[in-house]
C-alpha positions in Angstrom: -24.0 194.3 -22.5 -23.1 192.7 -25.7 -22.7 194.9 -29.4 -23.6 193.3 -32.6 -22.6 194.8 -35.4 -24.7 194.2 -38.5 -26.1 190.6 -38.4 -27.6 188.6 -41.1 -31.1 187.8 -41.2 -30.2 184.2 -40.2 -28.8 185.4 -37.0 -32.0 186.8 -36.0 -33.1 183.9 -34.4 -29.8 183.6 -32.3 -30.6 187.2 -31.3 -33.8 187.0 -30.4 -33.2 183.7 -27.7 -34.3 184.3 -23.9 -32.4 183.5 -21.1 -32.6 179.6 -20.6 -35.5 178.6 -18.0 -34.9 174.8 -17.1 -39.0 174.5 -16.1 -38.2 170.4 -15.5 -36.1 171.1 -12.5 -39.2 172.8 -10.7 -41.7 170.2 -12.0 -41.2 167.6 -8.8 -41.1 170.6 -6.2 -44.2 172.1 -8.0 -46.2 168.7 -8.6 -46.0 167.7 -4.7 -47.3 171.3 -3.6 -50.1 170.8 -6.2 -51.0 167.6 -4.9 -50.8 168.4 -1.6 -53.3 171.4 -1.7 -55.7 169.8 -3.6 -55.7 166.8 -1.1 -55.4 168.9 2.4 -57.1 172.2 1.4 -56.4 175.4 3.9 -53.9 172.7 6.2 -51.8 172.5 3.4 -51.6 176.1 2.6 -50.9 177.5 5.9 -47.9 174.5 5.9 -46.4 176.0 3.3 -47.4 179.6 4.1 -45.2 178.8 7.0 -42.4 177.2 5.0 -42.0 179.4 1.9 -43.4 182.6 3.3 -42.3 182.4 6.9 -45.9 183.1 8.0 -47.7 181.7 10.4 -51.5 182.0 9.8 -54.2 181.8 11.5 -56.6 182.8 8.5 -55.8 183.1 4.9 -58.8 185.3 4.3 -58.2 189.2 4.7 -60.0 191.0 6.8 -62.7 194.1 6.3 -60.3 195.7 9.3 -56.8 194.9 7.6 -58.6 196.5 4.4 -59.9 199.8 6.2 -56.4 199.9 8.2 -54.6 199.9 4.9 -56.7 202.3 3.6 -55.5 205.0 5.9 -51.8 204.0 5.9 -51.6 204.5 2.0 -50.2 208.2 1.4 -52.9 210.4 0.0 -50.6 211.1 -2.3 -50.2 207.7 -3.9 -54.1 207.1 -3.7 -54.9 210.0 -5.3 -52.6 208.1 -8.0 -53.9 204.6 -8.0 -56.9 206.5 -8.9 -56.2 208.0 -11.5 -54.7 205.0 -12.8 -58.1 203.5 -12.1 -60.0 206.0 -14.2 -57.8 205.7 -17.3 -57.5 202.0 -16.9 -61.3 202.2 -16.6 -61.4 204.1 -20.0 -59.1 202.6 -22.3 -61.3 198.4 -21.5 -64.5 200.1 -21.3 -64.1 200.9 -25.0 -63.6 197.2 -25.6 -66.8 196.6 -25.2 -68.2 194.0 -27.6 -71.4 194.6 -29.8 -72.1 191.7 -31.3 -74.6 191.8 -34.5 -77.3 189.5 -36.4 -76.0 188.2 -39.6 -78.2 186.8 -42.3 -75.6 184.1 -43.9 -78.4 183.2 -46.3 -82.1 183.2 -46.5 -83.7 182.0 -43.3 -80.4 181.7 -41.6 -79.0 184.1 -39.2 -76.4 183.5 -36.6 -75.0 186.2 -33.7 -72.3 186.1 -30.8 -72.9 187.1 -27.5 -70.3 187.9 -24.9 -70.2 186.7 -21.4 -68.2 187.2 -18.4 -66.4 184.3 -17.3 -68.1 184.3 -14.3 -64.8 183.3 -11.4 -61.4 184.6 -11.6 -58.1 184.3 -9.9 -55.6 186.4 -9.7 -52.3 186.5 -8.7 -50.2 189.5 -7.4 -46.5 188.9 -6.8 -45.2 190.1 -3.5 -41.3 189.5 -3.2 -39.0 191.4 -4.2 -41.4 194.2 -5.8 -45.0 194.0 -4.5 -46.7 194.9 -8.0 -50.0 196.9 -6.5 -50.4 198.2 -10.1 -50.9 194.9 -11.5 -53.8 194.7 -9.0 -55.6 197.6 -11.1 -54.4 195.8 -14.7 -56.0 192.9 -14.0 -59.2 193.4 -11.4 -60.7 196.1 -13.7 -61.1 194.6 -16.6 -62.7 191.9 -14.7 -65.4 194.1 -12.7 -65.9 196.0 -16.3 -66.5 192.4 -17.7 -68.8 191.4 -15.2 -67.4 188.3 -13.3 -69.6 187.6 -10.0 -66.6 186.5 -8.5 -62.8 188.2 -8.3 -60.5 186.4 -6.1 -57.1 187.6 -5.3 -54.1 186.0 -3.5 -50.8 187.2 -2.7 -48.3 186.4 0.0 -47.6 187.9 3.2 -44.7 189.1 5.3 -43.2 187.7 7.6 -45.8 189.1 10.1 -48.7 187.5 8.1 -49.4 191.4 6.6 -50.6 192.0 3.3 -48.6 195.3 1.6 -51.3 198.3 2.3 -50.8 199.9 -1.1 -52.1 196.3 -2.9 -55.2 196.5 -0.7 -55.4 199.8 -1.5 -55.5 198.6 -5.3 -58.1 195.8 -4.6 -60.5 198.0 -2.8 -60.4 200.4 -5.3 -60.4 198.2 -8.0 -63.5 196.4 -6.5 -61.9 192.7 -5.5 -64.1 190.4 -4.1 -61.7 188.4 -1.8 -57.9 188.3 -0.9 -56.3 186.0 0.2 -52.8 185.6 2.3 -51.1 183.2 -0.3 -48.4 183.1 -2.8 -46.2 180.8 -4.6 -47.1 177.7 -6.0 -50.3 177.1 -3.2 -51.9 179.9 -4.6 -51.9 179.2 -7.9 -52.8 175.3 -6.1 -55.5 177.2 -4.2 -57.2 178.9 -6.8 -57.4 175.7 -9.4 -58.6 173.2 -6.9 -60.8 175.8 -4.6 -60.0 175.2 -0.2 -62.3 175.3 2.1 -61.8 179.0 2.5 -60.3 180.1 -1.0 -63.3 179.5 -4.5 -62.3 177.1 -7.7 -62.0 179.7 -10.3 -62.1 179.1 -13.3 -59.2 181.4 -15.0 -56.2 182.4 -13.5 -54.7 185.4 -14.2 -51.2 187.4 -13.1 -46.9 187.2 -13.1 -44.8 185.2 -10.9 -41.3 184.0 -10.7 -40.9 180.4 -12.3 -42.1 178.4 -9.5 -45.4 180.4 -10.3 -45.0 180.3 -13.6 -44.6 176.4 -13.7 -47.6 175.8 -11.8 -49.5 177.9 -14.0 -49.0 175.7 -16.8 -49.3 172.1 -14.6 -53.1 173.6 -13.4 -53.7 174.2 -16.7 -53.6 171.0 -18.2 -57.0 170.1 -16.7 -58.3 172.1 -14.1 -58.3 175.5 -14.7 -57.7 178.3 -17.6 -55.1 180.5 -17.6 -54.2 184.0 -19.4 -51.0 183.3 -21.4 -47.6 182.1 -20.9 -45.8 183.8 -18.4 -42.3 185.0 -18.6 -39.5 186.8 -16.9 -40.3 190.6 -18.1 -38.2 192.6 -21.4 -38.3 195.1 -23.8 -36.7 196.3 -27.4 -36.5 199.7 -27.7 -35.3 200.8 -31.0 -33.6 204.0 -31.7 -31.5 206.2 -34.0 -30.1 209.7 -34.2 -33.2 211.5 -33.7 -33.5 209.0 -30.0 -32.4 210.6 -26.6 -30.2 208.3 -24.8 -30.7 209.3 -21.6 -34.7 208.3 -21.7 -33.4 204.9 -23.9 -30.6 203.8 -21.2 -33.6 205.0 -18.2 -35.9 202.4 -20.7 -33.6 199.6 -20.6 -32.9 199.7 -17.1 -36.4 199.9 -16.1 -36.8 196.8 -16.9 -33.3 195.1 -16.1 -34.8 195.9 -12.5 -37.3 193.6 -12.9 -35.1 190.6 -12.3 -31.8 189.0 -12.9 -33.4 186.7 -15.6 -34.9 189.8 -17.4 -33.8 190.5 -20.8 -33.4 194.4 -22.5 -32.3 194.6 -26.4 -31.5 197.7 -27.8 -31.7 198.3 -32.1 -30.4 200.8 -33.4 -29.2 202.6 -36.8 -26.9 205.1 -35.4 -23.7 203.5 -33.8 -22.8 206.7 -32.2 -26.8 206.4 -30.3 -25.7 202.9 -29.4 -22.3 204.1 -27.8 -24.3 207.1 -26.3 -27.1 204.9 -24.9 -24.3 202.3 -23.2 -22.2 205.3 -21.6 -25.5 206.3 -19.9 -26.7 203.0 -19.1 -23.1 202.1 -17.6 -23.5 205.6 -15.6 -27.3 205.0 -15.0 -27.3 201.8 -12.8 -24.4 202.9 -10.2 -27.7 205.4 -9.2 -30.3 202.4 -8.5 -30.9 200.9 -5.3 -31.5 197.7 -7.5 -28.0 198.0 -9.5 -27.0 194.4 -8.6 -29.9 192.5 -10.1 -30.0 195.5 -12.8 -26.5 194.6 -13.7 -26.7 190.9 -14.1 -29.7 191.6 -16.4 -27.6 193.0 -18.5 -25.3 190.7 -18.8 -28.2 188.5 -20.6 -28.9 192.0 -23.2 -27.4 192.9 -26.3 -27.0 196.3 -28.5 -27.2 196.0 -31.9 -26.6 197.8 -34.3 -28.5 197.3 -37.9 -28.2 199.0 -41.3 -31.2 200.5 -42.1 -35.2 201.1 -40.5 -36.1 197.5 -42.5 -33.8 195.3 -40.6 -34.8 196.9 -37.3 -38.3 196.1 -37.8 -37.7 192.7 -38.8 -35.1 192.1 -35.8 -38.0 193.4 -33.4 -40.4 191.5 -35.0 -38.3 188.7 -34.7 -38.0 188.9 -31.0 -41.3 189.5 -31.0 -41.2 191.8 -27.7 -43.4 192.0 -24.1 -42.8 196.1 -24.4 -41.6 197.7 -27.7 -40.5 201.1 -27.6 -40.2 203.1 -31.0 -37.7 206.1 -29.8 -37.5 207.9 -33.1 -39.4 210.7 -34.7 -40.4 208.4 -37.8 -41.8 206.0 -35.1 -45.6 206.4 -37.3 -43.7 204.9 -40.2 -42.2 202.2 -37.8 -45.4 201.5 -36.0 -47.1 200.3 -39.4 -44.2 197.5 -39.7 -44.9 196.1 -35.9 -46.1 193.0 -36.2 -45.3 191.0 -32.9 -45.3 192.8 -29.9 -46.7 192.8 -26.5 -47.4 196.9 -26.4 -45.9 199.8 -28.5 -44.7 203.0 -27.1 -44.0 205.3 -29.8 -41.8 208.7 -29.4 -39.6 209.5 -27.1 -41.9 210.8 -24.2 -43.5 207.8 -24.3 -41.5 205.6 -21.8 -42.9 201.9 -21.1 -43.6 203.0 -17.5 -46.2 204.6 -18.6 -47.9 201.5 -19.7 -47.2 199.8 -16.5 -49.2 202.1 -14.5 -51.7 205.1 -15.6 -51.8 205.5 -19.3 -54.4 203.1 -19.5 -53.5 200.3 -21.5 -52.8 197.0 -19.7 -49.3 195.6 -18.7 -50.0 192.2 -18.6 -48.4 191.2 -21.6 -47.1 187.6 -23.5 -43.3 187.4 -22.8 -40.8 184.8 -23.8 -41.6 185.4 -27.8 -45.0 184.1 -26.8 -46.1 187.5 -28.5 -46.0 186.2 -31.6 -49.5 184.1 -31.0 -50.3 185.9 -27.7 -52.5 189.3 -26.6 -51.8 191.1 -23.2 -54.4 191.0 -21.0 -57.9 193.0 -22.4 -61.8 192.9 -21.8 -61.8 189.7 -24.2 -59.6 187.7 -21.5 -62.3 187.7 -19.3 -65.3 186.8 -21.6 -66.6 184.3 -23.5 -68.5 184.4 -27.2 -71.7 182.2 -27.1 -72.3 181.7 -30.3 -76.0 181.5 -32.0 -77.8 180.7 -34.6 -81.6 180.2 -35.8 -83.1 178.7 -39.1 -86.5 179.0 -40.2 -88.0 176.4 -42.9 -86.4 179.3 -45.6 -83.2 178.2 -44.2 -83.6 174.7 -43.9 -84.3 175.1 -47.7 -81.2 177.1 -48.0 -78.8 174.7 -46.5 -80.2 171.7 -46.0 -79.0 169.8 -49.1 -75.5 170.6 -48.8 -75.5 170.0 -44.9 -76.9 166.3 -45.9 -74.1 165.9 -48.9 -71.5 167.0 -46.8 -72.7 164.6 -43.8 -72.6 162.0 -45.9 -69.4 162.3 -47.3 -67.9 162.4 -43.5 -70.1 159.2 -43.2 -72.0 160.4 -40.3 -75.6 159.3 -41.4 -77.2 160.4 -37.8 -75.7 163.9 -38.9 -77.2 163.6 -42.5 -80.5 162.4 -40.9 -81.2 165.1 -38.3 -81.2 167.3 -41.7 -82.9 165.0 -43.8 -86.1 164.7 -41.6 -86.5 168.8 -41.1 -86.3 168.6 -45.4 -89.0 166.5 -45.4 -91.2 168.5 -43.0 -91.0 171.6 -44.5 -92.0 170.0 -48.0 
């Protein structure tokens, strides 16, 4: 891992850069899969199925059976936890509930929003090198709380055309409409265009590695929505005296597992915390059955150290993170300076693993800096505000002259005029 000793403000931005992802290269591998799909449906799918996934299939759709059988070869143990997940999941988007209101703008003029469910969604659950079951509760609960008719889910198989039990265990629980056998690049295909066995959605939702992520962004161009911009996965944890370093190094490597184009920063304002938290990093990953990828994350990490509380914040906020951890005991002071983040976890019992699985916020989050214009998923992804409003002859009285002046001066006369003859009505 790389120390920095006290940068400048201008080095914040040469700080704060990702791990290069050369999208372009992917474009021509991703644009024929694309294509293909939306010309040869299920055919296509089960071609490449076969040729990315190494499964044969006879049906992409999974079955009531496969679902039951999963059931029962999930450990009561860890079902008893994807439920409780579930519950606090449940809890933490149910109070995002909209209540929209009536305002009177002026006399005889009131306008209101109305939410609704966007009413088909896709998601996408990676399956390779970590099959992410919890991302089946982050992102199919908020939809069933929302109200979309539809939830479609896809996510690719083994070898032996299987579907991991414990994210069918999620999906059941969670309330999924449909899974599918698909991953990659044709699922994302299958979902935008609609097969003959998998529905068009109209929002697709989940991670992937960058072939997923690059097809993502090509579907969303014109056929479908999508939730945010989706990067490889990081966090910033910043830290001083007060911080334990055995949680901070356990922090940092949590999410060097991730992958090998993962990113961890560490900030801190004691240099004896950095050295402390690198020592037990360094001993940390020669215990992780992942210590290969874990280790070439860190070659793309850095520990800084900063002078003071100010230039931590404004480093983080810089970097604008997908997970920020706060790992001091002043972290309520700290929390007020956030301003670009993904999600916060303040103190140091509050590890970011918590947020990935059963604290209850979501942990589908903007990555990439993309936090800086971005939310993680919520309720709001998955609805829509209608917007209304209603005039009575008051209100055409209220507004009507300066909605004919300003018509005008934009030199849209049919504009001016559908005011202009409702004035002369109600005169």
């Amino acid at each position: 891992m790389e120390i920095i000793r006290n940068p400048k403000y201008n080095d914040f931005a040469e700080i704060s850069k990702r791990p290069v992802i050369d999208l372009a290269a992917l474009n021509e591998t991703v644009t024929t899969v694309l294509s293909d799909i939306g010309a040869r449906g299920d055919e296509a799918v089960k071609d490449y199925e076969k040729k990315f996934d190494k499964a044969e299939l006879s049906d992409l759709l999974v079955s009531k059976a496969e679902i039951d059988a999963a059931m029962k070869e999930v450990a009561p143990e860890l079902l008893e936890a994807i439920k409780l997940a579930h519950s606090n999941i449940s809890k933490f988007h149910e109070s995002q509930k909209f209540e929209g209101r009536v305002v009177e703008t002026c006399k005889g003029v009131k306008c209101w929003q109305k939410s609704v469910a966007i009413e088909k969604v896709g998601l996408y659950i990676p399956g390779g090198t970590a099959p992410l079951f919890s991302t089946v509760l982050m992102l199919a609960i908020p939809a069933k709380i929302a109200g979309c008719k539809e939830i479609v889910l896809c996510t690719p198989p083994s070898k032996e055309g299987k579907v991991n039990a414990a994210i069918l265990a999620a999906a059941e629980v969670a309330g999924v409409s449909k899974i599918f056998k698909i991953g990659g690049v044709q699922a994302i295909g299958a979902m935008a265009y609609g097969t003959e066995s998998v529905p068009k959605v109209y929002k697709i939702f989940g991670p992937g590695n960058r072939f997923v992520m690059a097809a993502k962004q090509a579907v969303s161009l014109s056929d479908v929505a999508i939730d945010m911009p989706a990067g490889p996965s990081e966090v910033c944890v910043v830290a001083d005296e007060t911080s334990n370093p055995v949680f901070v190094a356990a922090d940092l490597l949590s999410q060097a597992e991730h992958g090998t184009d993962s990113q961890v920063l560490l900030i801190s304002t004691s240099e004896e915390m950095l050295y402390k938290v690198k020592d037990e990093v360094e001993r940390q990953v020669e215990l992780l059955p992942r210590k290969e990828m874990a280790k070439k994350t860190l070659e793309n990490s850095r520990l800084v150290l900063v002078n003071d509380y100010d230039e931590a914040m404004q480093l983080s906020n810089a970097y604008a993170p997908e997970h920020l951890i706060l790992a001091s005991e002043n972290y309520e002071q700290l929390a007020d300076k956030v301003v670009n983040a993904g999600s916060v976890f303040l103190g140091n019992y509050a590890c970011e693993s918590a947020g990935d699985y059963a604290s209850g916020t979501n942990h589908t989050l903007p990555t990439h800096g993309w936090a800086t214009c971005y939310s993680g998923v919520n309720l709001d992804s998955y609805m829509r505000k209608v917007t209304f409003q209603h005039l009575t002859a008051e209100g055409v009285a209220s507004i009507g002259k300066a909605v004919e002046l300003m018509a005008e001066a934009e030199s849209l006369d049919a504009h001016k005029n559908a005011m202009t003859v409702r004035i002369k009505y109600v005169n």
